[in-house]
C-alpha positions in Angstrom: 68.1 179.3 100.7 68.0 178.6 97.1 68.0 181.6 94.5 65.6 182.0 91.7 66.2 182.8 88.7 65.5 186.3 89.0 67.5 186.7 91.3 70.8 185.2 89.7 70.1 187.4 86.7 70.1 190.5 89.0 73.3 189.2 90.7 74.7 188.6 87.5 73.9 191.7 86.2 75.1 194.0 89.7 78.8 192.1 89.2 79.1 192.6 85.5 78.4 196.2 85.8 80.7 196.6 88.9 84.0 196.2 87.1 86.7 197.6 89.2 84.6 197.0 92.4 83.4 194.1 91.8 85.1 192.7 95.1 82.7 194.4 97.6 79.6 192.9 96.1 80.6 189.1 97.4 77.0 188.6 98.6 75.7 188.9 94.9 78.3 185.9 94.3 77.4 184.6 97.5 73.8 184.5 95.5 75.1 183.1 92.6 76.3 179.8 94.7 73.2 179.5 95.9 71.5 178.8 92.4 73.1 175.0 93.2 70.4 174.5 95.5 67.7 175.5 92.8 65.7 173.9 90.2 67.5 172.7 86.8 67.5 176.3 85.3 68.6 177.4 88.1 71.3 175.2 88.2 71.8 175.2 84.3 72.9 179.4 85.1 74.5 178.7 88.1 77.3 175.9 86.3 77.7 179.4 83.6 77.4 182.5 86.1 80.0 180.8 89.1 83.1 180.3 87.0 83.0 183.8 85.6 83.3 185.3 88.4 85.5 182.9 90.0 88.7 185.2 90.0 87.5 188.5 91.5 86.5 186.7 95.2 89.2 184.0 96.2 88.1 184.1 99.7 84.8 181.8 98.4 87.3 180.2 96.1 86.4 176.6 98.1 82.8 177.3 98.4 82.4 178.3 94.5 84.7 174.7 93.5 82.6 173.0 96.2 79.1 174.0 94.8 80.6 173.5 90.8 81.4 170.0 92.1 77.6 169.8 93.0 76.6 170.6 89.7 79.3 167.7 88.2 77.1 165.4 89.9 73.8 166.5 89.4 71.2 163.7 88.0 70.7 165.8 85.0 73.1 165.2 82.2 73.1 168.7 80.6 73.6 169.9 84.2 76.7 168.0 84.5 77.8 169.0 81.0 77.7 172.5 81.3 79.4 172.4 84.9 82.6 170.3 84.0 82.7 172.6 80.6 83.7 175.2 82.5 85.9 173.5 84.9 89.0 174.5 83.7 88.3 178.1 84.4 88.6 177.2 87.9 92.4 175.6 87.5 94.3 178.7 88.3 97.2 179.0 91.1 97.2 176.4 93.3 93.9 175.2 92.5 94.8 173.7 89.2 96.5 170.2 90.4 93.0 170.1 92.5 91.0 170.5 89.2 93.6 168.0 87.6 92.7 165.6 90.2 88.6 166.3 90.1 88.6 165.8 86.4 90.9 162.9 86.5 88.4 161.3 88.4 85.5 162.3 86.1 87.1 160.5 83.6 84.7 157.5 85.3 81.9 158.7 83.2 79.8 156.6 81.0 78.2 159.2 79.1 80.0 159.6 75.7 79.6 163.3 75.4 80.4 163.6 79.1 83.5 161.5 79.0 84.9 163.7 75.8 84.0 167.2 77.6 86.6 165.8 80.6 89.1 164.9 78.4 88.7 168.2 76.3 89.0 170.0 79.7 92.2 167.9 81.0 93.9 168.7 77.5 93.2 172.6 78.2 94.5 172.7 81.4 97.3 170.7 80.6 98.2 173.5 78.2 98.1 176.0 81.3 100.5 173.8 83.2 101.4 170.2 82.3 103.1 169.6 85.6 100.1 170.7 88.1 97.7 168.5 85.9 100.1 165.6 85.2 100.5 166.0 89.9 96.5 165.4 89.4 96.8 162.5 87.0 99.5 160.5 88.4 97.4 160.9 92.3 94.3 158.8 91.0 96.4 156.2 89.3 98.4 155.6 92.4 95.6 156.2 94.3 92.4 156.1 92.5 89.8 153.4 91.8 90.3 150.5 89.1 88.4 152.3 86.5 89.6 155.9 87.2 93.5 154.4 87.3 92.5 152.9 84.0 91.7 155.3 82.2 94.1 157.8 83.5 96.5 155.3 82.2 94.8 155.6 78.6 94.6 159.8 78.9 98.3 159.5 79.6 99.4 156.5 76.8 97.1 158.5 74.0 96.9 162.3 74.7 100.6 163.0 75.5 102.0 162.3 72.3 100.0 164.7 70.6 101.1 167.7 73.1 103.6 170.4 71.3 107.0 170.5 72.2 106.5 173.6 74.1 104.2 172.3 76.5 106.4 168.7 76.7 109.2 170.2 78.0 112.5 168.8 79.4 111.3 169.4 83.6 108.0 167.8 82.7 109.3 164.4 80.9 111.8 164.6 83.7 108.4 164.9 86.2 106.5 162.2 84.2 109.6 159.7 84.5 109.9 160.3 88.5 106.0 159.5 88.8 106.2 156.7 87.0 108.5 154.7 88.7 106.5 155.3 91.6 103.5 153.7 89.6 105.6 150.8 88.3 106.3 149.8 92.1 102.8 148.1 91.6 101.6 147.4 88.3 100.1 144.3 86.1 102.1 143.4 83.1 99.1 145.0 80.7 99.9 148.3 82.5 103.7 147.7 82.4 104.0 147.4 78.9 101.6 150.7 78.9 104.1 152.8 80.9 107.0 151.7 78.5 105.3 153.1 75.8 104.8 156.2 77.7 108.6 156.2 78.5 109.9 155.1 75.6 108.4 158.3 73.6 109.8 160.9 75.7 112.6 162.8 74.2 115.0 162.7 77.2 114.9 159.3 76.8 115.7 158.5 73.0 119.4 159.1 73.8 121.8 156.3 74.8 122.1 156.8 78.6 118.1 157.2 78.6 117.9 154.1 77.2 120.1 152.6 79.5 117.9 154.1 82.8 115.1 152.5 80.9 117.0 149.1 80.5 117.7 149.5 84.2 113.9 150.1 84.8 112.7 147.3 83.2 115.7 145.3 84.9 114.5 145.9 88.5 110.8 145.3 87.2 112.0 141.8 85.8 113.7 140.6 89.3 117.5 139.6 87.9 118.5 140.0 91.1 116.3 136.8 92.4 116.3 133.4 91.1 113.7 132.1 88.5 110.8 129.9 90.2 110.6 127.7 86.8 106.8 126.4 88.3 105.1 130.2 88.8 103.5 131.3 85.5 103.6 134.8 87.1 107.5 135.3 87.5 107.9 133.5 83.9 105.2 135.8 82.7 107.0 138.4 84.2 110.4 138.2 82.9 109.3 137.6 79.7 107.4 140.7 79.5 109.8 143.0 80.8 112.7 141.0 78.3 110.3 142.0 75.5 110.2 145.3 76.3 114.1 145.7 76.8 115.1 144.3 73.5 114.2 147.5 71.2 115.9 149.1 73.9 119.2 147.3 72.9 121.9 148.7 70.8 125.8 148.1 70.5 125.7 151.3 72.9 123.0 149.7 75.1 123.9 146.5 76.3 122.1 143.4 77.1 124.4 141.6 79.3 122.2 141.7 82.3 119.7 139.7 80.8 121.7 137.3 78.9 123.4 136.4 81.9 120.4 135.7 83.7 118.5 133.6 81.0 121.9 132.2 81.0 122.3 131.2 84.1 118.3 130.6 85.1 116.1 130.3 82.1 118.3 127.7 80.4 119.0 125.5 82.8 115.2 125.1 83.4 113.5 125.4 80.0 111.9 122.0 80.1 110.3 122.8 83.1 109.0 126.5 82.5 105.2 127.1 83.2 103.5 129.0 80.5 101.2 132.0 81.1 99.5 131.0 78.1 98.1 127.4 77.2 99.1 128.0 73.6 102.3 129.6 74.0 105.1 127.4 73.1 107.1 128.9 76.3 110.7 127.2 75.6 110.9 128.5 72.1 109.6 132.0 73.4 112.7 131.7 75.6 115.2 131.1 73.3 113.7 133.5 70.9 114.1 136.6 73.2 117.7 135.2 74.0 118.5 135.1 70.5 117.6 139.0 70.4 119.3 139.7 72.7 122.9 138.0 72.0 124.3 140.7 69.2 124.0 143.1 72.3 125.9 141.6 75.2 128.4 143.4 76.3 131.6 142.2 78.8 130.4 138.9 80.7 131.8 138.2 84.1 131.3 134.1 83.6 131.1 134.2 79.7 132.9 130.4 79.5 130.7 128.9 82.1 127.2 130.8 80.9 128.7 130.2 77.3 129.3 126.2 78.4 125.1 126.0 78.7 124.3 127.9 76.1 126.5 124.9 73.8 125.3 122.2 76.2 121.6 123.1 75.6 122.6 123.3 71.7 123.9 120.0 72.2 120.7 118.6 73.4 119.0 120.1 70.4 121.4 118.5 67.9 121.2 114.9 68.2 124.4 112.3 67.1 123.7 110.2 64.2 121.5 107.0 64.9 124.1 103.7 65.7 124.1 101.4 62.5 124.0 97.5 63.0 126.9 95.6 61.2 124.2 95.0 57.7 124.7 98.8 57.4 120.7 99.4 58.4 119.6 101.1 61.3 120.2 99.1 64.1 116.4 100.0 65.2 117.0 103.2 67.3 114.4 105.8 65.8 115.2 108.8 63.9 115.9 111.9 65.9 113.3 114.6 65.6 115.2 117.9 64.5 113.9 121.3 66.3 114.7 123.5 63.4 113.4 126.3 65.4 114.9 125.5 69.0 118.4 125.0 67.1 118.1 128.5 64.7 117.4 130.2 68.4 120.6 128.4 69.8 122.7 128.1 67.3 122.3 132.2 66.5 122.7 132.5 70.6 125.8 130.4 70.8 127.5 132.3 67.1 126.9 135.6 69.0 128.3 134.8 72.5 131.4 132.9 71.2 132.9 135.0 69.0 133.7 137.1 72.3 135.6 133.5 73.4 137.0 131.6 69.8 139.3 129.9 72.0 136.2 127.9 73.4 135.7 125.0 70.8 139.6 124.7 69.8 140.9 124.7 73.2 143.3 121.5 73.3 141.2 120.4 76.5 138.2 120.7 74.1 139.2 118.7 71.2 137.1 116.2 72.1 133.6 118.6 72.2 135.2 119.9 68.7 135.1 116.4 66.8 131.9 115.6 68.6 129.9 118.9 68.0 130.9 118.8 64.4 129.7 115.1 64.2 126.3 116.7 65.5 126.4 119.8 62.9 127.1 116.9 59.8 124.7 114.9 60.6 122.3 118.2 60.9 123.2 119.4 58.1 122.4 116.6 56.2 118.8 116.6 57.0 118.7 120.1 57.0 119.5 120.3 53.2 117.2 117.2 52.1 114.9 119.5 53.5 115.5 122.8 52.3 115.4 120.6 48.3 111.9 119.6 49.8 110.5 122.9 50.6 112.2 124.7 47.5 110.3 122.1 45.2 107.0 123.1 47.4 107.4 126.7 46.6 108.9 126.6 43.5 106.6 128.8 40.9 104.8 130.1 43.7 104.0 133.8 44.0 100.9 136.3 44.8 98.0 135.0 46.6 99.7 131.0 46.3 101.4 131.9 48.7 99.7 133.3 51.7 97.8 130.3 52.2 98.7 129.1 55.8 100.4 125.9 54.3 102.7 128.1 52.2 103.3 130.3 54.3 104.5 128.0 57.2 107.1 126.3 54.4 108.1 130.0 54.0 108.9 130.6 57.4 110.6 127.1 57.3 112.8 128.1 54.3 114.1 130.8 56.2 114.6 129.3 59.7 116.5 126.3 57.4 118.8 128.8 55.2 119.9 130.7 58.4 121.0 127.0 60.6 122.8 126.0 56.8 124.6 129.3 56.7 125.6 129.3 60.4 126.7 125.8 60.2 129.0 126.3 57.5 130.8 129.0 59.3 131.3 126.7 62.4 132.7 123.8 60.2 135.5 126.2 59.1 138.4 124.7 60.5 139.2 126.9 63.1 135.1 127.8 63.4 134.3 131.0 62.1 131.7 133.7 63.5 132.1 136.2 60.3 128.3 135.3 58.9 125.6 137.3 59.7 121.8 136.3 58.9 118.3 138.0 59.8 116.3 136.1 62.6 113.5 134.2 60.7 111.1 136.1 62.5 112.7 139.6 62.2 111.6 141.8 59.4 114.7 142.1 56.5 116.8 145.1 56.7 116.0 147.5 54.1 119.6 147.8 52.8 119.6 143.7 52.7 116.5 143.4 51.0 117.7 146.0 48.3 120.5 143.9 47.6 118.7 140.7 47.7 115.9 140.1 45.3 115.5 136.7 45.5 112.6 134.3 44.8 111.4 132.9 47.8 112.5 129.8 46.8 116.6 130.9 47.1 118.0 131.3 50.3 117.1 134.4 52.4 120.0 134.8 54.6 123.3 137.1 53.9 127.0 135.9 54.8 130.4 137.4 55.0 132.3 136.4 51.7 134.9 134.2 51.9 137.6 132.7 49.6 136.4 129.3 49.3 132.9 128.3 50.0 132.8 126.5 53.2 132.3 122.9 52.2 130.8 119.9 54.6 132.7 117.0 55.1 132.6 114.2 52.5 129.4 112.2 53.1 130.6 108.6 55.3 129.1 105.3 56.3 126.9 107.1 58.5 123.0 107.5 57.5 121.3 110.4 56.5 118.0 111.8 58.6 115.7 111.9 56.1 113.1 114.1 57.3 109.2 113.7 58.0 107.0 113.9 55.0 103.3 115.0 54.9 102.1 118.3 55.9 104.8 120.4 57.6 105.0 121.2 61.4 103.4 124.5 62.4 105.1 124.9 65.2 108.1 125.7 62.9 106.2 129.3 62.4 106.9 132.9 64.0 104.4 133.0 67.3 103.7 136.6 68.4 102.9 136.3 72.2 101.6 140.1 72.3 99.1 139.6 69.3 97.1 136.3 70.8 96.2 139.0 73.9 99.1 137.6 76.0 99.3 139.6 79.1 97.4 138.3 82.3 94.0 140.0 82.8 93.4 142.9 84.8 94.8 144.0 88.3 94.6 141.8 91.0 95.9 138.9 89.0 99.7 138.6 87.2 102.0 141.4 88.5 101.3 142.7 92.0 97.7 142.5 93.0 96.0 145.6 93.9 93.0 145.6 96.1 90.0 148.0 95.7 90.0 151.5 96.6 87.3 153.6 98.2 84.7 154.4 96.1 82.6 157.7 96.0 83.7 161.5 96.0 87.1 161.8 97.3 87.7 165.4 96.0 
């Protein structure tokens, strides 16, 4: 039987006045549940009158969540205000994770005011105890709907890093780590790259052997231990996205081996045939990029002459020998090599990084033959390259301010850069034996403070650094042999930086990319 409102008042009033025996009047709080079943005022005191009593009669603990539940769902809006208000009053003991859970699955709500009031009440409880909430949490997203998982995801990725350090302590980043891995066992790359974000923020982790569990993580997520199906977009989307995530995770502490091996031994060899996720990603340059990233990092390599051998033989195929000459001295016909400035600043960093750990590789006696060939190659590259770097120095000379952010600038920009780094890399090769002493800034990485302070340079003088030497490193006396004179007219943009992330690369929502998930239950499962 419902109560009035009468009669909550007078229950109300007998258990406020009781005090110290307020237990023995549990059929006035047996009353007060009873105002579910009411009218809207009824219900409006009832949400108020049940949790203040909630403590003193743990026997109807259930019944009094059960009926504030009611009230959480009621048609009326203010109804379901005012009851999930006061919902964390009911998180004590071993209720709380229970309340965790309920709220977590309240985040569902499409009413703004309703939606803030949950996350207001998760925040407070999380205060109380951050493990028993974050046990509520991480239930729905491994077991919750799509749209509760999602936004549990989002509570987690933009409420926990403004938690004080008291309440973030060690056992609970140590508890939020454990329940994650359990979440990444099924996951879509969007909510992978969430989680690493999560992870990455913790304090346990910031040191060097949490980095390396979180390397390790993202290594098992990435598959190294299978081979790379070149034709399925989702195993190439995945191992991109997990490489991206590894490489700030890299250090000269935190080693990359792992992956370099494997793009190594099963990106490389299959780079022409790599499906993109992406119809506008250039996916082979993406490749070589995140290699390139990687290389200062790699540690000891088990096969570091035969991975070593592909990463120069794939160089190779990006350097092209000079065109044949007929006996007149003009091209005997063959057309003009195109030259991948980008694919070869990419390799050409790769292979600088990896054999420096081998120097014996390119003066060998068995390899003086790949010696005088390869430094054919780097001439002749070198030859266009500087016609070209002239070119885009007389493009950008005098430019400054807003002449140069126009797309066309900046693409010659970005060329510059890519241009000065292969020039400076080459001329450490053609030292005689080949060199690995220069260093120079990816084009697409931001400039080291320390570098840039040193370097105030117009953009039309060369952006990369170098060891000093002696003697500059000279080319080889021009021959017979012609010169690639590069294309002129507008400039190729596929020369430019591409950021995957920023053109909304990951692959929809679950159910497609990573692991499909099928649909949960739907309705009250609290």
């Amino acid at each position: 039987m419902a109560a009035t409102v009468e009669e909550l008042y007078r229950n109300y009033g007998v258990l406020a006045d009781a005090k110290d025996d307020i237990s023995q009047h549990k059929d006035a709080y047996q009353g007060i549940l009873d105002g579910v079943k009411g009218g809207p005022k009824e219900k409006r005191l009832a949400a108020q009158f049940i949790p203040k009593f909630f403590k003193s009669f743990p026997e109807l603990a259930d019944a009094a969540i059960n009926a504030q539940l009611d009230l959480c769902e009621d048609e009326d809006v203010s109804i379901r205000r005012q009851a999930i208000k006061e919902l964390p009053q009911f998180a004590t003991g071993e209720n709380l994770p229970r309340i965790a859970d309920i709220l977590t699955q309240l985040l569902q709500s499409d009413d703004s005011a309703e939606f803030n009031l949950v996350n207001i009440a998760l925040l407070s409880i999380f205060k109380m105890d951050a493990k028993g909430t974050l046990g509520g949490l991480f239930t729905q997203i491994l077991q919750g709907e799509d749209i509760v998982r999602e936004r549990a995801v989002k509570f987690l990725s933009s409420k926990m890093k403004t938690l004080p350090d008291e309440v973030m302590t060690k056992e609970v980043e140590d508890y939020i780590f454990t329940e994650s891995k359990k979440v990444l066992e099924d996951v879509t790359g969007e909510e992978f790259v969430v989680f690493m974000k999560i992870l990455s923020g913790l304090k346990n982790l910031q040191t060097v052997s949490g980095r390396q569990q979180l390397v390790q993580l993202v290594a098992e997520q990435a598959f190294l231990e299978q081979h790379l199906n070149p034709a399925d977009a989702d195993s190439v989307d995945r191992l991109l996205q997990c490489t991206r995530q590894a490489v700030p995770l890299f250090s000269k502490n935190v080693h990359s081996t792992r992956f370099v091996t494997y793009f190594c031994e099963h990106a490389l060899p299959n780079l022409s045939t790599l499906t993109s996720p992406v119809a506008e990603l250039d996916i082979q340059l993406e490749v070589l990029k995140l290699l390139a990233e990687m290389s200062p990092f790699c540690g000891d390599m088990e096969k570091l002459e035969v991975n070593l051998t592909k990463l120069f033989d794939k160089l190779l195929e990006y350097m092209p020998l000079p065109p044949e000459e007929a006996e007149n001295g003009e091209n005997s016909g063959s057309e003009e090599p195109k030259l991948q400035f980008s694919y070869v600043e990419c390799l050409l960093f790769g292979f600088h990084q990896l054999g420096k750990k081998l120097p014996d590789f390119l003066t060998d006696k068995l390899n003086a033959e790949r010696l005088k060939d390869f430094k054919i190659r780097l001439q002749y590259f070198a030859r266009g390259l500087q016609v070209y770097i002239r070119q885009l120095r007389a493009a950008l000379q005098g430019k400054t301010g807003v002449a140069l952010k126009t797309d066309e600038n900046k693409i010659k920009v970005v060329a510059l850069k890519i241009t000065n780094n292969i020039n400076v890399l080459i001329k450490d090769l053609f030292h005689n034996p080949p060199s690995y002493k220069s260093t120079v800034t990816l084009s697409w990485k931001p400039v080291q403070k320390a570098e840039a302070a040193g370097q105030k340079r117009s953009t039309s003088e060369d952006t990369t650094s170098s060891s000093p030497s002696k003697k500059p490193a000279l080319l080889p006396k021009r021959d017979a042999r012609q010169i690639y004179n590069p294309p002129s007219g507008k400039y190729s943009g596929n020369i430019g930086d591409f950021s995957y992330e920023q053109r909304g690369g990951f692959r929809g929502g679950r159910g497609r990319g990573w692991g499909g998930r099928g649909n949960r239950s739907r309705g009250r499962i609290y």
